[in-house]
C-alpha positions as CSV (number, residue, x, y, z in Angstrom):
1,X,102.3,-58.6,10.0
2,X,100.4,-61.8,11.5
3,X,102.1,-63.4,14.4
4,X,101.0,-67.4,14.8
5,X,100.9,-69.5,17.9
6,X,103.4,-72.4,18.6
7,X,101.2,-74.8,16.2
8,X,101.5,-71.9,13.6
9,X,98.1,-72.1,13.1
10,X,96.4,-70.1,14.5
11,X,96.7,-66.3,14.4
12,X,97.9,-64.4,17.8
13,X,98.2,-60.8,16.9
14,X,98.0,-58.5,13.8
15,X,100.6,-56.3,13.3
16,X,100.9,-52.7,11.8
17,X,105.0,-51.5,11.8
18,X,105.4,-48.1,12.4
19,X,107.0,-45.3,9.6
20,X,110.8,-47.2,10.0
21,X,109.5,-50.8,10.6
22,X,109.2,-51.4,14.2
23,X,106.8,-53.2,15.4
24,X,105.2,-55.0,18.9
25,X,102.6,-57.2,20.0
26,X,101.8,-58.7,23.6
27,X,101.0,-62.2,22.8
28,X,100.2,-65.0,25.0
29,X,103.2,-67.1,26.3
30,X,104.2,-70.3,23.7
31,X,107.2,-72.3,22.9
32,X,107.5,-70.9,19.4
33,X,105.8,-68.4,17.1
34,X,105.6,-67.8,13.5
35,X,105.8,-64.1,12.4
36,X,104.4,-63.4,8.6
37,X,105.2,-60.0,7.3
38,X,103.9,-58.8,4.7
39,X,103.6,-55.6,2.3
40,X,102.2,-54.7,-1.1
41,X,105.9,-53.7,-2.6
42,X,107.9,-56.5,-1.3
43,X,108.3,-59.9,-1.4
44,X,106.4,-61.9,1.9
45,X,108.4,-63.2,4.5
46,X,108.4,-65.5,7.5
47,X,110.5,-66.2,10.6
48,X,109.8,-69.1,13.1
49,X,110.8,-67.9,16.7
50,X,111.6,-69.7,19.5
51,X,111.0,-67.6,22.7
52,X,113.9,-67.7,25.6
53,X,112.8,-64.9,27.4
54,X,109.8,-62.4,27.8
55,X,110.5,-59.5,25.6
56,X,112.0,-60.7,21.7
57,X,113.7,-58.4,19.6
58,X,113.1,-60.0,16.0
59,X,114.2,-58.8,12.0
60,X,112.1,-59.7,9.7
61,X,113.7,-58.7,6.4
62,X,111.9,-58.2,3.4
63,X,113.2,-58.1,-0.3
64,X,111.5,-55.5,-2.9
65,X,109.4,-56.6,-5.7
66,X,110.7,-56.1,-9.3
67,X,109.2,-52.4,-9.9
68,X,110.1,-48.3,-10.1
69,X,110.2,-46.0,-7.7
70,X,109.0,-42.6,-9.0
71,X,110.0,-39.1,-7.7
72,X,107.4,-36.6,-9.1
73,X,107.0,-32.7,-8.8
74,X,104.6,-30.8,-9.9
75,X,105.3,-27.5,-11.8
76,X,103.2,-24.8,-12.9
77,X,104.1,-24.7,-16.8
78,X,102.7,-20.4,-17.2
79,X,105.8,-19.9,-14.3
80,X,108.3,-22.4,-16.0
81,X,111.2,-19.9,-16.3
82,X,110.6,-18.9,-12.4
83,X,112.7,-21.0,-10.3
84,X,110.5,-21.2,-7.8
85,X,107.8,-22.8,-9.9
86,X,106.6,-26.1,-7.9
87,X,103.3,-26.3,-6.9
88,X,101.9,-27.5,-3.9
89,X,98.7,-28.1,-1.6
90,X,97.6,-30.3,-4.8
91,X,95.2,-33.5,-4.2
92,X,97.1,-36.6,-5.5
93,X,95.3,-39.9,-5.9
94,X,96.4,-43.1,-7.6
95,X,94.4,-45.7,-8.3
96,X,95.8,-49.6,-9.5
97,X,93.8,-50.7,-12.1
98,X,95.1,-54.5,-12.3
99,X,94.2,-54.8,-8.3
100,X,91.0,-52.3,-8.2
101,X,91.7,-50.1,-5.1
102,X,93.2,-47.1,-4.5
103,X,96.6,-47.3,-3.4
104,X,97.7,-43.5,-2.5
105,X,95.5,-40.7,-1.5
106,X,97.2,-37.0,-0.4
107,X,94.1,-34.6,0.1
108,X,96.3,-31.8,0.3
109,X,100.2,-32.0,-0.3
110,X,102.0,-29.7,1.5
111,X,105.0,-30.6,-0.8
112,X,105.3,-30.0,-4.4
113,X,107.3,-33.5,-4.9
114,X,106.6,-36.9,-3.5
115,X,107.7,-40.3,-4.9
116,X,105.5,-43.6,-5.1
117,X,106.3,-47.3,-5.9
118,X,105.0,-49.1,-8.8
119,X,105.2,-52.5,-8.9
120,X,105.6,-54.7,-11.8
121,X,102.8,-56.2,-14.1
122,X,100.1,-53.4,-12.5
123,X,98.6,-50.7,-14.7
124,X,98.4,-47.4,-12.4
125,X,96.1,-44.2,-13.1
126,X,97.6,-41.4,-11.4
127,X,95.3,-37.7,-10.5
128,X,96.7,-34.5,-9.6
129,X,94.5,-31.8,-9.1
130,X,94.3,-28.2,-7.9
131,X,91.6,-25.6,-7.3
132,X,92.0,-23.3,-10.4
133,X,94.2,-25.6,-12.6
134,X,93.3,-28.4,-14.8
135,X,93.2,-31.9,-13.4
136,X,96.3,-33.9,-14.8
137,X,95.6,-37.6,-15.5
138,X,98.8,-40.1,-15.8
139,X,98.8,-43.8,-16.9
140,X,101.3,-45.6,-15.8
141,X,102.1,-49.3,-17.0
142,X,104.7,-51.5,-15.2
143,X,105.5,-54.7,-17.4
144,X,102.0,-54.9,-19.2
145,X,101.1,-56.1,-22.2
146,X,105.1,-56.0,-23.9
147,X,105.3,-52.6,-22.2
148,X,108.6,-52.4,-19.8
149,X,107.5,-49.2,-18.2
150,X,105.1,-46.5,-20.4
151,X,103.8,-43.4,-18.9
152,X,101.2,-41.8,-21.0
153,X,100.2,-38.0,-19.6
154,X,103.0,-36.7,-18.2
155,X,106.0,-34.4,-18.6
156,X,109.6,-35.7,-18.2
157,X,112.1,-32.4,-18.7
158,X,109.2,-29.9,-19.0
159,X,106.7,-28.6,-16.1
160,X,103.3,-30.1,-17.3
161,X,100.5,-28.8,-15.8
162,X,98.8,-25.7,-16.8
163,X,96.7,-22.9,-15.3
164,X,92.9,-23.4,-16.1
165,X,92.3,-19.8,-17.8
166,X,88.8,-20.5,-18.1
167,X,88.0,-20.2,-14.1
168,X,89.8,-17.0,-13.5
């Protein structure tokens, strides 16, 4: 978030919200202020702000952007008739290969699920990997190319990611 002075020009503070989406900033004292939010899954948003008093509580709503929202976990397919089959303390990365950067990085995952947002017209590459298994690769394409959503690599009903017999 980007908070502007009363020409809303000029920027006064930049902003990180916390995990819910609160946020504050100490700027200096001006008539009005322009507050720009913004974040990579949602559509941008401003608010001009008139300031009565010292301290301001303001919303700043933000719409999502056209996408999916993904809720993974990761099973060990040689246990798949275990119910306790979920792996975890895997390193997860994914990359976007429409923007170039990595967008998510878990060294170790304490938890064998998690759940990411993919946004429209990007092409993702997701890595899961574990000491002693083999890495799993996932493409994922949102809206690219006349693909809706494809997801090349990965296991829908069935666990999909298997032991690495060769380093045991």
């Amino acid at each position: 978030m980007v908070v502007y002075d009363d020409m809303l020009i000029l920027p006064l503070a930049f902003i990180e919200t916390d995990a819910e989406g609160f946020y504050s900033a100490q700027v200096p004292r001006v008539e009005q202020y322009k507050i720009h939010a913004d974040k990579g899954t949602f559509f941008s948003n401003e608010k001009i702000v008139a300031l009565e008093s010292v301290q301001k509580k303001v919303k700043v709503k933000l719409d999502r952007k056209p996408g999916y929202v993904f809720d993974i976990t990761i099973f060990d397919k040689a246990f798949e008739h275990n119910t306790i089959n979920t792996l975890r303390d895997c390193k997860i990365e994914i990359y976007n290969n429409t923007t170039k950067e990595q967008v998510l990085t878990i060294e170790k995952s304490p938890k064998s699920t998690f759940n990411f947002s993919f946004a429209e017209g990007n092409h993702y590459t997701m890595l899961v990997r574990k000491q002693g298994y083999l890495n799993r690769r996932v493409e994922v394409y949102v809206n690219v190319n006349g693909c809706i959503l494809c997801v090349d690599g990965m296991g829908v009903k069935e666990p999909d990611v298997y032991r690495d017999v060769a380093r045991q």
